[in-house]
C-alpha positions in Angstrom: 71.1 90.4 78.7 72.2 94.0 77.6 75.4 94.5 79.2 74.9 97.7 81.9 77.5 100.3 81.4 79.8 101.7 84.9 81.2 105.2 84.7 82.6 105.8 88.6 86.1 107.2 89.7 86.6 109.7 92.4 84.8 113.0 92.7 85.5 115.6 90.3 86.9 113.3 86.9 83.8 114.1 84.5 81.7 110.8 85.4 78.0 113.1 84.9 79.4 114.1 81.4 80.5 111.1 79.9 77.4 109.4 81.4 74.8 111.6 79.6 77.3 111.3 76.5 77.1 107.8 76.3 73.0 107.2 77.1 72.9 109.6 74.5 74.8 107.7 71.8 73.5 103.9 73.4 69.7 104.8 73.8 70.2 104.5 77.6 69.5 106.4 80.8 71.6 106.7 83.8 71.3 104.9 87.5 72.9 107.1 89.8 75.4 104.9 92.1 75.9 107.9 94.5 75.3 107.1 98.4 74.5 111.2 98.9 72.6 111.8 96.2 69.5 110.0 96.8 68.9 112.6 100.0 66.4 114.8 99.0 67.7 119.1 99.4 71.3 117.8 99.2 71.9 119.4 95.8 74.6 121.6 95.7 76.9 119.6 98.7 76.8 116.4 96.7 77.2 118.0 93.1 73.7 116.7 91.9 73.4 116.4 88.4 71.5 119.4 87.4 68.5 119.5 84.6 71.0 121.3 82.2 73.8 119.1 83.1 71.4 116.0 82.5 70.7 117.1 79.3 67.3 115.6 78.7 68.5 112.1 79.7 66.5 110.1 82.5 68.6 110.0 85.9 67.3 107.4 88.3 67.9 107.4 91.9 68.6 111.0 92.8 66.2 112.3 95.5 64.3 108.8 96.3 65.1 109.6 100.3 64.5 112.2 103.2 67.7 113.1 104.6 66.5 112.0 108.3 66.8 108.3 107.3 69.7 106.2 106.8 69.8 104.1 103.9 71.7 101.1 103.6 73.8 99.5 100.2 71.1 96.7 100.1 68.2 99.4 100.2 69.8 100.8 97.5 70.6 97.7 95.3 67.1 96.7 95.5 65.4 100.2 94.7 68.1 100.5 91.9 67.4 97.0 90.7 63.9 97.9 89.7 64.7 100.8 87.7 67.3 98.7 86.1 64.8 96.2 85.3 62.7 99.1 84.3 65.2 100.2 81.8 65.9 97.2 79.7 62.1 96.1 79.5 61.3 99.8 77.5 64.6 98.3 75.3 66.9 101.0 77.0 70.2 100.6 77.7 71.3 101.2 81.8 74.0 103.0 82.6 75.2 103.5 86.4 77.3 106.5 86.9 78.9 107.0 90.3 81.6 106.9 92.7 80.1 104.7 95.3 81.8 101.1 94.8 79.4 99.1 97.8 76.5 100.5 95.8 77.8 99.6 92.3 78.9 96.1 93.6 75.4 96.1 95.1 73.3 96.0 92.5 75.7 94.2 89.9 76.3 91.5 92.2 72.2 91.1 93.5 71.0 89.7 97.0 73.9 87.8 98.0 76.2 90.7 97.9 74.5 92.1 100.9 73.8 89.2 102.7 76.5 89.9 105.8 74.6 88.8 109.1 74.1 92.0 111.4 72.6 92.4 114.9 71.4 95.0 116.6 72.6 95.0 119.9 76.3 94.0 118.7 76.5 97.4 116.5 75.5 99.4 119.4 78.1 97.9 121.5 80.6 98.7 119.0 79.3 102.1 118.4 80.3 102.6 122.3 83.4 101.6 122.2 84.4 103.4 118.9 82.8 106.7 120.7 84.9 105.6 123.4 88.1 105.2 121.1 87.6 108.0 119.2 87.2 107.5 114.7 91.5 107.2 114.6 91.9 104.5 117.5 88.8 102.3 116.4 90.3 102.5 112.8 93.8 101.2 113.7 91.9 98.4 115.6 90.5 97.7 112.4 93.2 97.5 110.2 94.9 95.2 112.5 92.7 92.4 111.2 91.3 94.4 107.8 94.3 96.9 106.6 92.7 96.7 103.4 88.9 98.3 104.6 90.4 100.8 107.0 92.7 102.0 104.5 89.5 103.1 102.2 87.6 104.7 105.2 88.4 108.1 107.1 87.9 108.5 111.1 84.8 109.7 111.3 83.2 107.3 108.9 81.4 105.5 111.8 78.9 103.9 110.0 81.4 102.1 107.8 83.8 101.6 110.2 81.0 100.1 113.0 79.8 98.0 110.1 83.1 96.4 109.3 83.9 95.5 112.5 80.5 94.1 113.0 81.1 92.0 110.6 84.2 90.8 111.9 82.9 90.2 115.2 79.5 88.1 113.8 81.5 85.9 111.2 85.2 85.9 112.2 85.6 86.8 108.7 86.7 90.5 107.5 84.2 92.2 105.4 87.1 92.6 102.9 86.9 88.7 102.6 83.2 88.8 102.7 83.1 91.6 99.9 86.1 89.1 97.9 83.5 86.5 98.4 80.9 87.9 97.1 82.5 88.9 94.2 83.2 85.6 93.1 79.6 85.1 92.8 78.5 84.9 89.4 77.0 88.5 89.2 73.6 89.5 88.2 74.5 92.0 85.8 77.1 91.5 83.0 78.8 94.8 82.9 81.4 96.9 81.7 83.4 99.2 84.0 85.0 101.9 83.2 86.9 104.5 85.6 88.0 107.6 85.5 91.0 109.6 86.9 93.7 112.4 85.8 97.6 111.1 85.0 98.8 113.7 87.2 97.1 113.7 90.3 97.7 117.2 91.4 95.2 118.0 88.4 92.8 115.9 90.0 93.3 117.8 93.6 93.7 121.1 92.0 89.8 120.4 90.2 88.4 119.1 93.7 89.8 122.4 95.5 88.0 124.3 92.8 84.6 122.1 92.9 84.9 122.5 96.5 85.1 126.3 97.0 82.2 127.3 93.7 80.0 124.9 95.8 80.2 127.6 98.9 79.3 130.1 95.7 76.5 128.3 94.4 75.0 128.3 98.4 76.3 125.4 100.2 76.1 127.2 103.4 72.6 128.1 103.0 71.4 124.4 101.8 72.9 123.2 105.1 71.4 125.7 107.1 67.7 125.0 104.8 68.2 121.4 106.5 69.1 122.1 109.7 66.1 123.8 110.2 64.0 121.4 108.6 65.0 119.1 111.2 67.5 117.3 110.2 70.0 115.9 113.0 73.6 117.3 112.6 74.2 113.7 113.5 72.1 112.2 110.6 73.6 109.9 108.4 73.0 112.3 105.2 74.4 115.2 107.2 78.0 113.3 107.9 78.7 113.6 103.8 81.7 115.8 103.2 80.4 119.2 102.8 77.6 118.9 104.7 79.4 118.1 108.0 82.3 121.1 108.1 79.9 123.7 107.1 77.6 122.2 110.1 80.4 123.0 112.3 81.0 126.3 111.1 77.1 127.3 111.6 77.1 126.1 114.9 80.5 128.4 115.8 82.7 125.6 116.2 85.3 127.0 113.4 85.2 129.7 110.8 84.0 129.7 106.9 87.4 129.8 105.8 88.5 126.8 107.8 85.3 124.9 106.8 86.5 125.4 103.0 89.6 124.7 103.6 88.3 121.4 105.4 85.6 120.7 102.3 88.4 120.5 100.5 91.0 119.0 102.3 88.3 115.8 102.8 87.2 115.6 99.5 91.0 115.1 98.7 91.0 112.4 101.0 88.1 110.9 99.9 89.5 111.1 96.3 92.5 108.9 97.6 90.4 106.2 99.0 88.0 105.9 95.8 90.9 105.5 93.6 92.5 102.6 96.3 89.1 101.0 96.3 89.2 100.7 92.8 93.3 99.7 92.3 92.1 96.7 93.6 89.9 95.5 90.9 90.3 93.3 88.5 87.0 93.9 86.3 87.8 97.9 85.7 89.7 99.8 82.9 90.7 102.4 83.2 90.4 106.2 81.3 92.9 108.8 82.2 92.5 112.2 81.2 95.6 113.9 80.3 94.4 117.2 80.6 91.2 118.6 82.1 88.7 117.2 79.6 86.5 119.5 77.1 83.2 118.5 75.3 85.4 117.1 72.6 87.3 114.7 75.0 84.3 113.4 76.7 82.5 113.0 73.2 85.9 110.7 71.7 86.1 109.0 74.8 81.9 108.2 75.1 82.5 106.9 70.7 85.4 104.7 71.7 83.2 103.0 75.0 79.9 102.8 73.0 81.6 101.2 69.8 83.7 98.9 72.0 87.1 99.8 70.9 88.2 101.3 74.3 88.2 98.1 75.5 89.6 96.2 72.8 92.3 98.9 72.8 
């Protein structure tokens, strides 16, 4: 089988670019691996590729949900799956390009990768007492049995957080284990993995504060306020991505705009941190670190080297 291609890394390190570079030079089209970007009206928040940016390459799994649902990493590995399948039976080549790692495992890994029990009536439980605990004290209670999950996930990540400790509670087995596990599994998908990052992180930080702040230029605030109004729940699962939450609060008069930027950017920093210690702990990744902020030439020598092989050989 056609090896599938992985560009992911942390927000903000060039992974649309060198995406579209390579499924231009391998014949290939790119699988989105992004947990925001399948919300439909999210475009600007989540940094949605857009028709230039794409460059006349197919993108799959951008807009395939209404921002009132939640959608879940198996949902995702399954509805992915199909395009992938898709893909390689026109004699394309796939290529998934995003920063979400349980999405990426997912669909490399198939079925089994998902296949933690859950129950109902134990997450809602758990919800109460992490409302009750607040996002920083059920956290801590997690990482004294899984320091290696809560050190990826921030406070107010509830769904994660509730999910790992679901886990926990229905196997007596962390989901880091489970996810360890899992990967042992021979996976479904041969793949290559490539991901991205800066050697100096304060370039890195310095390019998220400036992603950040043109996304209140390009009309963040008004794509929240566009959803709000079309009914969707400040609470909603979609609505609890960075970006999307801060500027909530600042519509409804909890903080200004300049604090909400300064938040967006803040969390996407943060977020940034836990990608790249998600990733540390991989074996089956090499890595590509810019030196500088990369231009077209950059991303087209880097795309030659991973298409031809030699990056990895290197």
């Amino acid at each position: 089988m056609t090896e599938l291609l992985v560009i992911t890394g942390p927000t903000a390190t060039g992974k649309t670019a060198l995406g579209v570079a390579l499924a231009r030079l391998t014949d290939g089209e790119v699988v989105s691996a992004d947990s925001m970007q399948i919300y439909r009206g999210m475009d600007v928040g989540t940094a949605k590729p857009t028709p230039a940016e794409m460059d006349g390459i197919p993108h799959h799994m951008l807009d395939v949900a209404d921002p009132r649902e939640s959608f879940s990493a198996a949902r995702y590995a399954a509805m992915a799956d199909r395009c992938v399948q898709d893909i390689l039976r026109r004699g394309k080549r796939p290529i998934l390009v995003g920063g979400t790692g349980l999405y990426i495992d997912g669909l490399l890994r198939g079925a089994d990768y998902a296949a933690a029990p859950s129950d109902p009536d134990v997450r809602r439980a758990i919800e109460a007492e992490y409302d009750a605990l607040g996002g920083e004290g059920f956290r801590q209670k997690l990482a004294a049995v899984d320091p290696q999950r809560a050190a990826t996930l921030h406070p107010r990540d509830k769904k994660r957080l509730v999910r790992a400790w679901e886990v926990y509670a229905l196997t007596g087995e962390t989901i880091s284990r489970h996810d360890e596990r899992s990967r042992s599994i021979p996976g479904r998908y041969p793949a290559r993995t490539v991901a991205l990052d800066f050697a100096d992180r304060q370039t890195l930080y310095d390019r998220i504060d400036r992603r950040a702040r043109a996304m209140f230029e390009a009309g963040l605030v008004q794509e929240v306020r566009a959803l709000l109004d079309a009914g969707v729940d400040a609470g909603a699962t979609a609505m609890q991505a960075i970006g999307y939450k801060e500027v909530a609060a600042y519509l409804a008069g909890t903080c200004s705009l300049n604090e909400a930027v300064d938040a967006v950017c803040r969390a996407s920093r943060r977020y940034a941190k836990r990608q790249l210690t998600w990733l540390r702990g991989r074996q089956d990744v090499r890595w590509l670190r810019w030196r500088t902020e990369p231009g077209r030439e950059d991303i087209l020598a880097a795309a030659d080297a991973i298409a031809d092989g030699s990056f990895f050989s290197a």
